[in-house]
C-alpha positions in Angstrom: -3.7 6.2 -12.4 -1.8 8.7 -11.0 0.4 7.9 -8.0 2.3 10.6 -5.9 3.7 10.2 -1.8 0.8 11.8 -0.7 -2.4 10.4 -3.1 -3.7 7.2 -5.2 -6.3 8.9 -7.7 -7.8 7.6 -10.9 -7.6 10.1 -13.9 -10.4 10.3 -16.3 -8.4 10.1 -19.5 -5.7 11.9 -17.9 -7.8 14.6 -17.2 -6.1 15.7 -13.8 -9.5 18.1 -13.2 -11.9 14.8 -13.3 -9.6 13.0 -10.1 -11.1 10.5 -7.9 -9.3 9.8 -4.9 -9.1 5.2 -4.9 -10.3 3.9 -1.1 -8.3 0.7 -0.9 -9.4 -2.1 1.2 -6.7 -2.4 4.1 -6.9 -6.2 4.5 -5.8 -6.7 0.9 -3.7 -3.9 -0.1 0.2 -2.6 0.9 1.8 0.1 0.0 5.5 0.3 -1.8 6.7 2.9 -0.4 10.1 2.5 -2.2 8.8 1.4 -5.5 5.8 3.6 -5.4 3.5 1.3 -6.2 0.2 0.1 -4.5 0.1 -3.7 -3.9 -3.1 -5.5 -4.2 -4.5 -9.1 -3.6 -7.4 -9.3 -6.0 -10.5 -11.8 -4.8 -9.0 -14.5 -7.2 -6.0 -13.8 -5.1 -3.6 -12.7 -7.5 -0.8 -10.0 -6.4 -0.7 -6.8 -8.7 1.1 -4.1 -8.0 0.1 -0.8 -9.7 1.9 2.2 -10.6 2.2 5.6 -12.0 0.5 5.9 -15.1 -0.8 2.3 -15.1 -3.9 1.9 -16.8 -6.4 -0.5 -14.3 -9.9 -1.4 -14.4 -12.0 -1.0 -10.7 -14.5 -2.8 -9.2 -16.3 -1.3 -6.3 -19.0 1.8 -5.6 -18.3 5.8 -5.0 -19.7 8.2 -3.0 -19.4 11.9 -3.0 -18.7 14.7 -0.5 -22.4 16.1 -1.6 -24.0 12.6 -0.6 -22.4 12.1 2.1 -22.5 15.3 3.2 -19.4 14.5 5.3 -16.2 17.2 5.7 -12.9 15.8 3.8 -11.7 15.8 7.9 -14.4 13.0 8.9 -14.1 11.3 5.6 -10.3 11.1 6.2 -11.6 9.8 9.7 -13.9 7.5 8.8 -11.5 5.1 6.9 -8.9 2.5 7.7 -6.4 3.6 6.0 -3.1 1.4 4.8 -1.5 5.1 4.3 -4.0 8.0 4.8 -3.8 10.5 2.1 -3.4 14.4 2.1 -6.5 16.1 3.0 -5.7 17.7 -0.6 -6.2 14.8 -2.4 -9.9 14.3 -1.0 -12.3 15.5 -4.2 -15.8 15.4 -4.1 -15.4 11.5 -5.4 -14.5 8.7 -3.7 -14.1 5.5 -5.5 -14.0 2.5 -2.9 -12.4 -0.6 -4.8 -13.8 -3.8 -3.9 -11.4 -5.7 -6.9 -9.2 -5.0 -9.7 -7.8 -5.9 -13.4 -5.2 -4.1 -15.2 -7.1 -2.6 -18.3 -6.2 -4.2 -22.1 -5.5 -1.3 -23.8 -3.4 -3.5 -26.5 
């Protein structure tokens, strides 16, 4: 994951070219402003709070800007947001997370 003030994106292998911006659901997510971190209540209820560089598994469905066929302005629009993103941050795909696991990597 990459976390900066302005965007929440997953990195395909740290490729910063293959960025998807992360749609959190509102009701169960708060952002850290301080600590930089996204906090989220997973459907088993458990609290995780994810970082910078955290590795994280997604539940959930994407769309793109080509299916959608929506401008990154009502995209940005057309969302609840917790913290709305930059406009810069909107790629063509949008992951919308519906749960989440931190990823095993051991």
């Amino acid at each position: 994951m990459r976390i900066t003030e302005q965007c929440v994106l997953l990195l395909e292998r740290g490729d910063e070219d293959e960025a998807v911006l992360l749609v959190w659901p509102s009701a169960h997510t708060n952002w850290d402003g301080e600590d930089m971190a996204v906090e989220f209540v997973s459907r088993s209820g458990q609290l995780t709070a994810f970082r910078d560089g955290d590795p994280a598994v997604f539940g959930g469905g994407g769309t793109s800007e080509t299916e959608n066929d929506q401008t990154v302005d009502e995209f940005l629009a057309s969302v609840s947001w917790t913290s709305q993103p930059d406009r810069e941050c909107v790629g063509d795909i949008r992951w919308f997370i519906s749960d989440v696991g931190v990823e095993d990597v051991g």
